[in-house]
Structure formats: structure tokens, C-alpha cells
py3Dmol code that shows the C-alpha trace and the ligand (Angstrom):
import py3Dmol

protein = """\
ATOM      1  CA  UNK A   1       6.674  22.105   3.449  1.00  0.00           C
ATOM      2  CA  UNK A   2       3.528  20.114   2.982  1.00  0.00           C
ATOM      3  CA  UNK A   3       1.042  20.024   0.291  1.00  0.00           C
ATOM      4  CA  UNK A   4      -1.988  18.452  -0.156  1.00  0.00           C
ATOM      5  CA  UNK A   5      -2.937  16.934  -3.390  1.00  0.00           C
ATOM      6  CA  UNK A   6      -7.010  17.216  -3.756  1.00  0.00           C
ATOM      7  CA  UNK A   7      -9.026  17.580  -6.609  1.00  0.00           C
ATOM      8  CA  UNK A   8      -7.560  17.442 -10.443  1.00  0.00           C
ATOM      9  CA  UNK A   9      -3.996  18.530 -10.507  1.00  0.00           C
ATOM     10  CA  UNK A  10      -5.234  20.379 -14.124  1.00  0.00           C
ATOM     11  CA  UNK A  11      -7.629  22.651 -12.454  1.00  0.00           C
ATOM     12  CA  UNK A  12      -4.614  24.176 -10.448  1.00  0.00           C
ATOM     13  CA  UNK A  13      -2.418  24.458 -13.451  1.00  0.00           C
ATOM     14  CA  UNK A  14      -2.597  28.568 -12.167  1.00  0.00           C
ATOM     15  CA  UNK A  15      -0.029  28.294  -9.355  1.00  0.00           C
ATOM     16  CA  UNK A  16       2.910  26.967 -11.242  1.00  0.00           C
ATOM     17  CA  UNK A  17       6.319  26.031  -9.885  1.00  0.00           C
ATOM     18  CA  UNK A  18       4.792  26.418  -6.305  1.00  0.00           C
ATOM     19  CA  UNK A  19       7.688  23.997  -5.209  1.00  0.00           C
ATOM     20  CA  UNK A  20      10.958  22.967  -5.858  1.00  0.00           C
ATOM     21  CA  UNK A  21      10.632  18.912  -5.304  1.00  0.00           C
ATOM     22  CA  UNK A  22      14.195  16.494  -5.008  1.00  0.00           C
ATOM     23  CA  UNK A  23      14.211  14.933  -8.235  1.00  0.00           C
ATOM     24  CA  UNK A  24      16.209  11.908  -5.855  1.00  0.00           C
ATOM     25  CA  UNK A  25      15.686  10.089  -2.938  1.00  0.00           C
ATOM     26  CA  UNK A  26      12.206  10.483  -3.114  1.00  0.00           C
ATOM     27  CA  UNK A  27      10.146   7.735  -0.681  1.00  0.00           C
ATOM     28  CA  UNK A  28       6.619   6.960  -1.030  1.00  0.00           C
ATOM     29  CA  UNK A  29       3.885   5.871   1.560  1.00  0.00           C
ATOM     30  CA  UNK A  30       0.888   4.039   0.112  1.00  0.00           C
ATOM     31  CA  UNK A  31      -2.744   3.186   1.166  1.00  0.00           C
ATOM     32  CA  UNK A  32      -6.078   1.910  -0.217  1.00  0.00           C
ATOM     33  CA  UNK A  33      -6.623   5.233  -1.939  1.00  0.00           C
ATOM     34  CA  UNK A  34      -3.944   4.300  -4.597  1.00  0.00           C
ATOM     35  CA  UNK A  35      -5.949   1.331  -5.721  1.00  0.00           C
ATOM     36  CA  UNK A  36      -9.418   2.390  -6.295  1.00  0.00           C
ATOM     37  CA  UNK A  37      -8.999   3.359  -9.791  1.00  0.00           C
ATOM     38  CA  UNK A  38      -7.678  -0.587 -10.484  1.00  0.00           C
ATOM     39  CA  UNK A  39     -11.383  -1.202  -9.142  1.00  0.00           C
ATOM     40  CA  UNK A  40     -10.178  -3.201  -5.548  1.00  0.00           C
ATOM     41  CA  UNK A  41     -13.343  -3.404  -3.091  1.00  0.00           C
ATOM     42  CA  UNK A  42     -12.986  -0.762  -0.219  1.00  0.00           C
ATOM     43  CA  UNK A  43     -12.823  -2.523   3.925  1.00  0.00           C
ATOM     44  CA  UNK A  44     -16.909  -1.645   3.513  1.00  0.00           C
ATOM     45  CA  UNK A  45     -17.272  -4.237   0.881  1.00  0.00           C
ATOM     46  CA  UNK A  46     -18.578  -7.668   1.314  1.00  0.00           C
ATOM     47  CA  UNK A  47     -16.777 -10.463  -0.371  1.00  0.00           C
ATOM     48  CA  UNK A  48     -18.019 -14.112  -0.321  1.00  0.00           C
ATOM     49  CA  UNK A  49     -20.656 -13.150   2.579  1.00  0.00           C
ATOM     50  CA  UNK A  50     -17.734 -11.782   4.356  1.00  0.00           C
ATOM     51  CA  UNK A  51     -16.568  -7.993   4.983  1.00  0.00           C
ATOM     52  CA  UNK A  52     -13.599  -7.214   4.325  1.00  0.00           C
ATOM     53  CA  UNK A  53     -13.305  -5.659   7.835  1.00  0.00           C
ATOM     54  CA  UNK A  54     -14.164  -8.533   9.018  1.00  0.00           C
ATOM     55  CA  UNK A  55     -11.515 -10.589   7.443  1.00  0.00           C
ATOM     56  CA  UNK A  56      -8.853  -8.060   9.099  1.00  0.00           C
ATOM     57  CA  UNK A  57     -10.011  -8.847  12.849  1.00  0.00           C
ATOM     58  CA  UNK A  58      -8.091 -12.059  14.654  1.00  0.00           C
ATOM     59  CA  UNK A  59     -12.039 -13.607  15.486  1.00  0.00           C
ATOM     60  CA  UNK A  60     -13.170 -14.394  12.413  1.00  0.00           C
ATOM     61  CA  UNK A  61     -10.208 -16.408  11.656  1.00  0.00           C
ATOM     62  CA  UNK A  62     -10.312 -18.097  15.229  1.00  0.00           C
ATOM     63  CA  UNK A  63     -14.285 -18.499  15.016  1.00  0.00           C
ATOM     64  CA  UNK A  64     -15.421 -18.859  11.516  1.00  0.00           C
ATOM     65  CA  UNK A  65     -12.425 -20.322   9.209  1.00  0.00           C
ATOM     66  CA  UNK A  66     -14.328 -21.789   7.162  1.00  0.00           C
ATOM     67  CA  UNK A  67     -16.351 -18.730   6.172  1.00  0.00           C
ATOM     68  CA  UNK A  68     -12.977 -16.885   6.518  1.00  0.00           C
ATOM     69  CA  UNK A  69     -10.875 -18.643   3.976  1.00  0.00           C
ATOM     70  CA  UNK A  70     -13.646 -19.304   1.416  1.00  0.00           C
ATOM     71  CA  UNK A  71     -13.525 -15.220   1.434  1.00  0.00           C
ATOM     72  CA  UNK A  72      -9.488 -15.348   1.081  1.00  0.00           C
ATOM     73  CA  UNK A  73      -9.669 -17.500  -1.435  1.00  0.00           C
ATOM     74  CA  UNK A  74     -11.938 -15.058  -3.481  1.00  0.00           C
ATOM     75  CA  UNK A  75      -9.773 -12.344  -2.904  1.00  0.00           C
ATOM     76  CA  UNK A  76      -6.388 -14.615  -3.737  1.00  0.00           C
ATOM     77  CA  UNK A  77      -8.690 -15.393  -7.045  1.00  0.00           C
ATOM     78  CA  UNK A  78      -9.881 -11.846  -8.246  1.00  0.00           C
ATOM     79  CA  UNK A  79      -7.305  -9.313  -7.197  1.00  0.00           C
ATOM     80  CA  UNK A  80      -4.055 -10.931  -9.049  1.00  0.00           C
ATOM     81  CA  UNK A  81      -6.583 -10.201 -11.797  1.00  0.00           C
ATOM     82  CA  UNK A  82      -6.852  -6.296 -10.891  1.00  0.00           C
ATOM     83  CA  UNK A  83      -4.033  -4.045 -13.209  1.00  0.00           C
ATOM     84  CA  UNK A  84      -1.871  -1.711 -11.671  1.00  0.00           C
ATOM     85  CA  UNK A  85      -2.916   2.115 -12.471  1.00  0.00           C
ATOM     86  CA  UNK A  86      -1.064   5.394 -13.633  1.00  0.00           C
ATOM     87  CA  UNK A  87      -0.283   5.829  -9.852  1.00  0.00           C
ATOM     88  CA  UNK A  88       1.453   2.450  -9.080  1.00  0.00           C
ATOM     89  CA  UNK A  89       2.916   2.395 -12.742  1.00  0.00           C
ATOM     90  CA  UNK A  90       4.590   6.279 -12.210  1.00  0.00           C
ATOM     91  CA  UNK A  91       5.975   5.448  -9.141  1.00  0.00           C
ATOM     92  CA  UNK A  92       7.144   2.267 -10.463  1.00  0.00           C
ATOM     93  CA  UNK A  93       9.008   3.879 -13.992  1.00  0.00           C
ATOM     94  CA  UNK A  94      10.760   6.787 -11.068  1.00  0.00           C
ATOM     95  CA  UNK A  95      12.173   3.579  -9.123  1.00  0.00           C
ATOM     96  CA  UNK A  96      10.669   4.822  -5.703  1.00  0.00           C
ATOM     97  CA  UNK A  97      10.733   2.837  -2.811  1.00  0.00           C
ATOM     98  CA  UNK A  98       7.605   2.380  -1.456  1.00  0.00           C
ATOM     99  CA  UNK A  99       6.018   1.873   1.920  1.00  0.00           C
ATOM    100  CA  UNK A 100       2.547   0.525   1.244  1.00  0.00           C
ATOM    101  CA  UNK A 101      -0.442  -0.560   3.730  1.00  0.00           C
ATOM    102  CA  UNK A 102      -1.935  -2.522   1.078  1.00  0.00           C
ATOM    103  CA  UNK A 103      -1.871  -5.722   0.335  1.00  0.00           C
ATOM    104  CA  UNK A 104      -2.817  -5.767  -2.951  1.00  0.00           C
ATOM    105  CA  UNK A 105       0.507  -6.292  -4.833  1.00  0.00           C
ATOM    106  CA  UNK A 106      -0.720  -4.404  -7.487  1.00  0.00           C
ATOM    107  CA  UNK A 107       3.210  -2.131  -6.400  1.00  0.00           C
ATOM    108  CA  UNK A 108       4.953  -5.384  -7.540  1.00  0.00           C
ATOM    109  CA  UNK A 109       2.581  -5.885 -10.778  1.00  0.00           C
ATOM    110  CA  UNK A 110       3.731  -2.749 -11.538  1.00  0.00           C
ATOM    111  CA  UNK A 111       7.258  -3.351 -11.358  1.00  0.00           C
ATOM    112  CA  UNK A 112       8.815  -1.642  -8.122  1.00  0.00           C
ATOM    113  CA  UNK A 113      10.779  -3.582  -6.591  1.00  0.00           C
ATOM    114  CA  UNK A 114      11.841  -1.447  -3.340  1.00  0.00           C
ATOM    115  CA  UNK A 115       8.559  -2.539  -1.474  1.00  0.00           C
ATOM    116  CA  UNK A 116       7.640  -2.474   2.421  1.00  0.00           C
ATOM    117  CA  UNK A 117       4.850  -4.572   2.375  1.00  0.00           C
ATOM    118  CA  UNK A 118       3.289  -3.296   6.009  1.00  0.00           C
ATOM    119  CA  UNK A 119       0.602  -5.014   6.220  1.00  0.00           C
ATOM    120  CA  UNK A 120       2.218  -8.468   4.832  1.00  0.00           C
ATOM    121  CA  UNK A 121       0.247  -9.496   1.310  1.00  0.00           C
ATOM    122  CA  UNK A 122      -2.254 -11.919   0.000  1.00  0.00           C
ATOM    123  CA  UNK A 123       0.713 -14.653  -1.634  1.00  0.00           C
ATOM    124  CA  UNK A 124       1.129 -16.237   1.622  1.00  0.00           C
ATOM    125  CA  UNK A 125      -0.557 -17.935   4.385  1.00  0.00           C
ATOM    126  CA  UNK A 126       1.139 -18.359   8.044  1.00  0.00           C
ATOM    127  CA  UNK A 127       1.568 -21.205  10.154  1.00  0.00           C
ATOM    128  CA  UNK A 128       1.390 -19.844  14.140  1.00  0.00           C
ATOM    129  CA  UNK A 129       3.263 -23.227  15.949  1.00  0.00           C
ATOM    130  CA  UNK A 130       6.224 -23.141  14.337  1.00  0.00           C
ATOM    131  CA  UNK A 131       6.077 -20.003  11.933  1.00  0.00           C
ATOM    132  CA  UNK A 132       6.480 -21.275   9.107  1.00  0.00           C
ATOM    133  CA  UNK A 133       5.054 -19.383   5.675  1.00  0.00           C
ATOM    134  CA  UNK A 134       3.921 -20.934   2.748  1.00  0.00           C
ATOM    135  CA  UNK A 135       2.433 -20.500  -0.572  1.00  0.00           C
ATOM    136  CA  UNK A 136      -1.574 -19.106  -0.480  1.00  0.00           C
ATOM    137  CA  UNK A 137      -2.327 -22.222  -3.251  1.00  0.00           C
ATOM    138  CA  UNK A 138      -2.282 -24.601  -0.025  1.00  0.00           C
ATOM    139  CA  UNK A 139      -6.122 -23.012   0.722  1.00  0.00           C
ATOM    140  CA  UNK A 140      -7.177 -24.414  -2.682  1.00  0.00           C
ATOM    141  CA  UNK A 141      -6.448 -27.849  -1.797  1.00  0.00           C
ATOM    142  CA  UNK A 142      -8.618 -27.883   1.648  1.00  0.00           C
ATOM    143  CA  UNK A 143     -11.279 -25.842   2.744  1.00  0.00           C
ATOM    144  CA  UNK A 144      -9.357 -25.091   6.051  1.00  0.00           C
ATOM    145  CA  UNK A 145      -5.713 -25.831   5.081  1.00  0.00           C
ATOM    146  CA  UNK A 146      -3.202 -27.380   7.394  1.00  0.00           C
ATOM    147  CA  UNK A 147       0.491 -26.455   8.340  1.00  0.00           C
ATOM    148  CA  UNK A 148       2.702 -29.263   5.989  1.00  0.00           C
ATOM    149  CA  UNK A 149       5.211 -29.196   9.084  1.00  0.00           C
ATOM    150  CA  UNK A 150       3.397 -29.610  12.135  1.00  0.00           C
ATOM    151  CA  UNK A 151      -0.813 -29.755  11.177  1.00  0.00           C
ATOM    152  CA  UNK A 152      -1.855 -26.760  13.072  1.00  0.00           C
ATOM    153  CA  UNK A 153      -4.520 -24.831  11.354  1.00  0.00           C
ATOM    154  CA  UNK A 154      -2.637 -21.978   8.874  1.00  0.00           C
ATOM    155  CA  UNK A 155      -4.169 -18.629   9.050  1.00  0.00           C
ATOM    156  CA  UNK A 156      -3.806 -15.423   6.506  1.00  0.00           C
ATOM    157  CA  UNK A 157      -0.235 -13.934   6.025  1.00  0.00           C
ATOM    158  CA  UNK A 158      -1.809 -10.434   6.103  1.00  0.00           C
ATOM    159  CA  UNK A 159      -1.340  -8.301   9.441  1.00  0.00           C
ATOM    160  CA  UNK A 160      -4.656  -8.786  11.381  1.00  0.00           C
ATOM    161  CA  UNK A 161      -6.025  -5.921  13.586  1.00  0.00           C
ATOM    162  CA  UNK A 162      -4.432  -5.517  16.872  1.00  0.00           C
ATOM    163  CA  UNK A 163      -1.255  -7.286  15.654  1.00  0.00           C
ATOM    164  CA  UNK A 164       2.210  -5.275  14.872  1.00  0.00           C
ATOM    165  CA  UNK A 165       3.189  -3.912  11.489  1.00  0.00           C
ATOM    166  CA  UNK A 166       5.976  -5.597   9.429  1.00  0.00           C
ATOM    167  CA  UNK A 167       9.763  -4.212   8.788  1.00  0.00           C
ATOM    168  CA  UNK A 168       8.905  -0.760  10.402  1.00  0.00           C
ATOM    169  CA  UNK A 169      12.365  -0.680  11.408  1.00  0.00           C
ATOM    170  CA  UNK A 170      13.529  -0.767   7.577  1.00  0.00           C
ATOM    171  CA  UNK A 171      10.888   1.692   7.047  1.00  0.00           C
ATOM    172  CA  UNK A 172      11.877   4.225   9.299  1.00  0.00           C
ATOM    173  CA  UNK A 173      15.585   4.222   7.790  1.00  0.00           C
ATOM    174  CA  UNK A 174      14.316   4.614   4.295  1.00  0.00           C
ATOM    175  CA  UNK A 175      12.077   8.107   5.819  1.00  0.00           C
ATOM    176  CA  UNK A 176      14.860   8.895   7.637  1.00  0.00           C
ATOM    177  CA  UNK A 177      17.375   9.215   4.312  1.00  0.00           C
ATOM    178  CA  UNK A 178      14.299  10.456   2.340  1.00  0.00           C
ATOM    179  CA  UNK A 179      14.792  14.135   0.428  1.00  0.00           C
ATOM    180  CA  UNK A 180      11.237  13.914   0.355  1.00  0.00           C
ATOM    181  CA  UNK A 181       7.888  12.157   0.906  1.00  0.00           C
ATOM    182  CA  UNK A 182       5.024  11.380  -1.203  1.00  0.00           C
ATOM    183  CA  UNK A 183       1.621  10.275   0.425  1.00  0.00           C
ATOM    184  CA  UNK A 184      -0.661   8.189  -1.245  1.00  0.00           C
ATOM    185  CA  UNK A 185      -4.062   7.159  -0.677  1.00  0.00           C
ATOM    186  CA  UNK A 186      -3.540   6.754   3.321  1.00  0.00           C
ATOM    187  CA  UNK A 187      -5.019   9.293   5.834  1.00  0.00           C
ATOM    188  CA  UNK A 188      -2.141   8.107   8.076  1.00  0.00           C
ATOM    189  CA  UNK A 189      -4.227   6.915  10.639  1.00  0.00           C
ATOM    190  CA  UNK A 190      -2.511   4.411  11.924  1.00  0.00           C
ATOM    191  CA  UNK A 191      -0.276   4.903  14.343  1.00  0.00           C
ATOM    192  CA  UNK A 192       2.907   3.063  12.845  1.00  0.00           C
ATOM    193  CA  UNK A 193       2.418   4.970   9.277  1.00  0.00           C
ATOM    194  CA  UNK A 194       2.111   8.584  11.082  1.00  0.00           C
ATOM    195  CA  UNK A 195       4.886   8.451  12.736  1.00  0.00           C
ATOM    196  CA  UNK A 196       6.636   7.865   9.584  1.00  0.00           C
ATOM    197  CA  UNK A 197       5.003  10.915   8.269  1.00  0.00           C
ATOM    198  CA  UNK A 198       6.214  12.546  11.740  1.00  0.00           C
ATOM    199  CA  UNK A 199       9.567  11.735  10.756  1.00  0.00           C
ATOM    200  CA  UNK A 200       9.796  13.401   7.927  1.00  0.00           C
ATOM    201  CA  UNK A 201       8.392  16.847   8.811  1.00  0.00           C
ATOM    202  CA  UNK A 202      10.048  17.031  11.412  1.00  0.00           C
ATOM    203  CA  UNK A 203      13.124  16.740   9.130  1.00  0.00           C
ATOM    204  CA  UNK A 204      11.268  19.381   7.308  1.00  0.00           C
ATOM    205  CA  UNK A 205      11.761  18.025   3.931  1.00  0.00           C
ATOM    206  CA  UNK A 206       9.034  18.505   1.544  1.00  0.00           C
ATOM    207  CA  UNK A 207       6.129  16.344   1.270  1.00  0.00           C
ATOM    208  CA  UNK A 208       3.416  15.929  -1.082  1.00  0.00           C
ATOM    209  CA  UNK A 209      -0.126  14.430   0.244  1.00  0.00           C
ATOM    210  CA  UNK A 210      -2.186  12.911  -2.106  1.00  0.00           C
ATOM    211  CA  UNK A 211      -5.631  13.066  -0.878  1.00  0.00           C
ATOM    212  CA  UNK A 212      -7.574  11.808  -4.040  1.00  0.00           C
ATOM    213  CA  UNK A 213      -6.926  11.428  -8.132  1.00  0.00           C
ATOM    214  CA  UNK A 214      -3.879   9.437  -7.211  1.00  0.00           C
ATOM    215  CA  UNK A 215      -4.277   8.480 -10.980  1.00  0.00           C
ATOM    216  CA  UNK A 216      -3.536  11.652 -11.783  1.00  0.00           C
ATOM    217  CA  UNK A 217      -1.724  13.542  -9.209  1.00  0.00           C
ATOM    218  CA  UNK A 218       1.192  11.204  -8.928  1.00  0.00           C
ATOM    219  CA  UNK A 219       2.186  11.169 -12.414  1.00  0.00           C
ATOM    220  CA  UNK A 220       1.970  14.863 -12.548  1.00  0.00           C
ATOM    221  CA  UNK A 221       4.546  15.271  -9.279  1.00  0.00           C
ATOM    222  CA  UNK A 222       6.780  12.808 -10.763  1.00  0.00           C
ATOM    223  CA  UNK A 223       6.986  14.950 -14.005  1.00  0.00           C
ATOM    224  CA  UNK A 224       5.366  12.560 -16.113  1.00  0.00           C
ATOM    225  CA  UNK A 225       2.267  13.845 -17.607  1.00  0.00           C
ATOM    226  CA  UNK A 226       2.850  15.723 -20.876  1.00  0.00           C
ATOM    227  CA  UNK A 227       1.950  19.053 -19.411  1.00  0.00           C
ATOM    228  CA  UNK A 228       5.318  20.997 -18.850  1.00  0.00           C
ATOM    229  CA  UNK A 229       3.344  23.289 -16.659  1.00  0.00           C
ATOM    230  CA  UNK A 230       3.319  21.270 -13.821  1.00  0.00           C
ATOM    231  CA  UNK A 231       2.727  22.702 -10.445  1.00  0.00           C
ATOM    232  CA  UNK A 232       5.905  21.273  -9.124  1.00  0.00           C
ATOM    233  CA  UNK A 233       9.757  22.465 -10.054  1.00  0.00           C
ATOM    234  CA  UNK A 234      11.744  19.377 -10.105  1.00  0.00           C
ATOM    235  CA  UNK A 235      15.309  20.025  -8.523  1.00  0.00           C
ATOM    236  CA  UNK A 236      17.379  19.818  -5.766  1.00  0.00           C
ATOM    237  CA  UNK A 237      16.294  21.413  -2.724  1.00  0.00           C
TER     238      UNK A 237
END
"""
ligand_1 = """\
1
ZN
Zn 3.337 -25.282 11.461
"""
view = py3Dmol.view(width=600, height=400)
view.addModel(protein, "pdb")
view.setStyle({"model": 0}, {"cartoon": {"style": "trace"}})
view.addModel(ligand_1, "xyz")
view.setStyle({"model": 1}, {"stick": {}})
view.zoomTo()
view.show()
């Protein structure tokens, strides 16, 4: 029972009540597709000289962390700034827990408050001696900031590449309860996230994949645009 979300959800306004979708226990998995209408750069963009795929690899940090936070502190600047869209704010109003590979926050702007953050966020930077996490304002007051506890160099509390996902454990319970499974701006290529995906059809409940027009398609499966034609029955199933 999948189905993929492409396209405007009004231009298939033919096919009605195609599905019978759990009006409960719905869990959602989120990636950089969600966000583009709230105008965040994409991992091809350059900010402060740096690309953003760049600023997601372990050497940048290690080599260049001067370059490296004067980038972080852009993005720490400029995306608190960014409003959540009609995709994080539907999601947010039908209390779904969400399991998101961004790190954006733009989920918690928009009121959820069941969040996986997978990828960790930008709010806080990491100290690798002695683990401690702290607030990301300590990269405003030097231009390479410090651990307060023991002086080693802090680093970005965002998952770099090559290093493990956060609370996958937690993540997999909340798939594994799920009636069904919306997918959001992701094309589940990393590993962790498919399996999650995995999960679910192989319990065979129903999931939705939004592929593009997140704006528009996730209101619409959540029964919230004004159309009462929508494509999707809700309902037990
Ligand atoms: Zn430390």
C-alpha cells in the first residue's frame, strides 16, 4: 500500500477516495524536500564561501575551522529566521510525530513537539573530550570557540558524514506502532531512514510518499485543505 505523492494533488482530484488512510497513529519521516518552500539553501549551495556539503564532512571541521564556523554561524544567523510552511504547520496542527533528517528546526517552529531530530540540529555545538553540549551562542563569542569544561576545540552538534544517526532506536519503535507512514521530502537514501521505511511495508500498512509540493500534498492527506474531494478516505483501516 504505497503511494507516491508527485505533482499537484488538485490535478488528480479524478481518482477520489483511492485509499482509506488511519486517521491515528500516523508517523512521519522528513527530509530537505519539506523545507524548500520556507526558502532553506539546498547541500549544493554555498554559504559564507563554504558548501553546505562541505560543512557535513568531518575534514572541514578538522582542517579549516575557522572557515567552518564562520559558515555555521551564518546558518545559526539566517535559518531561525526561515518560517515554517503549510507542510511543517499541517503536520504540526495533526500532532504527528515526526522523524526528520533536517536540521532546520523549522518542525519545532511549527509547533510539534514529538520530534526525532536524526541528524542532531543547529542549537547546539559539541564538545568531543568530555561530551559535553552546549548552547550554539558560544561561536559568537570566538571565532573558533572552546569547550567551557575542559578547552578542547567544540565542533557542530549536527551529525557529520560517516558518523551514526541519533535515537534510531526510539525511531524504530515509533515505525514499528505506526498505522501508517507519511514520507516527506527524503528519497530515503540513507541507509538508517530506509530501513525505517522497510519497516513499515513490510508491516504492510499504508504509506504515503511525498515526492514534491510537500506544501500542498501534506495538507491535503491530512484532510486539511478545503477541498472535501480529497484523494484520500480518512478512516480506520
Ligand atoms: Zn569539553
Amino acid at each position: 500500500m504505497l503511494y507516491y505523492c508527485s505533482g499537484s494533488p488538485s490535478a488528480k482530484r479524478g481518482d477520489r477516495h483511492l485509499w482509506t488512510w488511519p486517521n491515528s497513529h500516523l508517523v512521519a519521516i522528513t527530509g530537505a524536500g519539506i523545507s524548500v518552500e520556507s526558502g532553506l539553501p539546498t547541500v549544493d549551495d554555498v554559504v559564507a564561501g563554504v558548501s553546505l556539503r562541505r560543512l557535513f564532512q568531518p575534514r572541514i571541521w578538522r582542517e579549516q575551522p575557522l572557515e567552518a564556523f564562520r559558515a555555521f554561524r551564518f546558518l545559526a544567523r539566517e535559518w531561525p529566521q526561515k518560517r515554517p510552511n503549510r507542510a511543517h504547520l499541517a503536520l504540526a496542527r495533526a500532532e504527528i510525530p515526526i522523524i526528520t533528517q533536517n536540521i532546520d528546526g523549522l518542525h519545532r517552529a511549527a509547533g510539534s513537539t514529538r520530534i526525532i531530530e536524526l541528524h542532531g540540529n543547529l542549537r547546539e555545538l559539541k564538545c568531543e573530550a568530555c561530551e559535553g553540549i552546549f548552547g550554539c551562542e558560544l561561536a559568537w563569542r570566538e571565532d573558533i570557540p572552546r569547550c567551557p569544561t575542559c578547552g578542547h576545540i567544540l565542533r557542530p552538534g549536527f551529525v557529520l558524514e560517516g558518523e551514526e544517526v541519533r535515537h534510531i532506536a526510539r525511531a524504530y519503535d515509533w515505525v514499528a506502532e505506526a498505522k501508517g507512514l507519511l514520507v516527506v521530502g527524503t528519497e530515503l537514501e540513507m541507509i538508517p531512514v530506509r530501513q525505517l521505511y522497510e519497516v513499515a511495508k513490510r508491516r504492510n500498512v499504508p504509506i504515503a510518499w511525498v515526492r514534491d509540493h510537500a506544501e500542498d500534498w501534506v495538507p491535503h492527506l491530512l484532510g486539511q485543505d478545503r477541498d472535501a474531494d480529497s484523494l484520500f478516505c480518512p478512516g480506520e483501516v
